[in-house]
N, C-alpha and C positions, 0 to 999 in steps of 0.2 A: 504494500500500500504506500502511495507516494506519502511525505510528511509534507506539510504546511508548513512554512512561517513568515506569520504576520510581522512587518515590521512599521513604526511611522519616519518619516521625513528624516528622522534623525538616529534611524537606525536602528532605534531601542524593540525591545521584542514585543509586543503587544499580543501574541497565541501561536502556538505550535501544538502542530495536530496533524493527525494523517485523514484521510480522507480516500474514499474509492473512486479508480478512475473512469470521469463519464458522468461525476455531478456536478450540478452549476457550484462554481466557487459562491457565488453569494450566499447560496445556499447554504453550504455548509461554514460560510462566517455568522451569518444567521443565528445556525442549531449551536453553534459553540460561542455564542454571546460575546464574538469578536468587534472588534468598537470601527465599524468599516460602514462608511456612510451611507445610507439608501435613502431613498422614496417609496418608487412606484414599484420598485423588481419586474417592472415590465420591458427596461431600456429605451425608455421613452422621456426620460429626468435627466439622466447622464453623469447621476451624484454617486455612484458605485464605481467609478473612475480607479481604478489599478495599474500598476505598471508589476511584468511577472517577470522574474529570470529564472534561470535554470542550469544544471553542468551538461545536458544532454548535447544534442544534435541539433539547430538549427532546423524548423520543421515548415514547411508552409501551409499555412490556413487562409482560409477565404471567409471572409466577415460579411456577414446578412447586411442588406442593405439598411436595415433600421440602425445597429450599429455604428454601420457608417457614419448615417447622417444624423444620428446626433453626436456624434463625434463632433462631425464637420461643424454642427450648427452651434456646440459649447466653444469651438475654435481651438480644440484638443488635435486636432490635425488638420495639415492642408488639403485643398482641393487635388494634389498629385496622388497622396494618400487614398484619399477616399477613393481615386479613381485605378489604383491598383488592383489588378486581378487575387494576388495572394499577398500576404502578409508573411516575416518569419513569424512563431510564434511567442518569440524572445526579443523584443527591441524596446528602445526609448521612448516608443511610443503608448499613449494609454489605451486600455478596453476595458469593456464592462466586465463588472462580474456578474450579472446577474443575462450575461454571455456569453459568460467564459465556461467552458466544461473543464474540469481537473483533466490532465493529464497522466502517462505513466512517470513522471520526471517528478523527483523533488524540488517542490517552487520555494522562492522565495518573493513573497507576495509583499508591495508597496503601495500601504492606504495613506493618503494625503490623510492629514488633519484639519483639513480646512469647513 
């Protein structure tokens, strides 16, 4: 089972946990009363905002179009972004959680505090 760990802006550990792969991370910050911002859990707010890394392989994923654009529309990424066929699933950039499905890879998951 991959582990989680939650971290904020500055590093500090805010939950580590493992999780099975194939559920929404929001989800599981949710069940374990991880302090990671939401709304709506629809992807339609864009306040589950995460940045993930990982030690694995560079994987390419393709982001639903809702994603996208509220990506695009918070101004979390550019219009070259949004208009990319795949994504790695490891970069600088953010995605939702309440988007994101766990992976087989131990994350290290970064919730802004804002």
């Amino acid at each position: 089972m991959p582990q989680l760990r939650f971290v904020d802006q500055q590093q500090r550990l805010l939950a580590e946990l493992e999780a099975q792969p194939g559920e929404l991370l929001l989800d599981v910050a949710r069940l374990a009363d991880v302090p990671l911002h939401w709304r709506c859990g629809q992807g339609t707010c864009g306040t589950c905002k995460v940045r993930i890394s990982h030690g694995g392989p560079l994987l390419p994923v393709s982001l639903g179009r809702k994603e996208r654009n509220v990506l695009l529309r918070a101004g979390l990424i550019d219009q070259a972004a949004a208009g990319a066929e795949c994504w790695p699933d490891v970069s600088s950039g953010w995605r939702l959680a309440c988007h994101l499905t766990v992976g087989e890879e131990d994350w290290l998951v970064l919730c802004p505090q804002d």
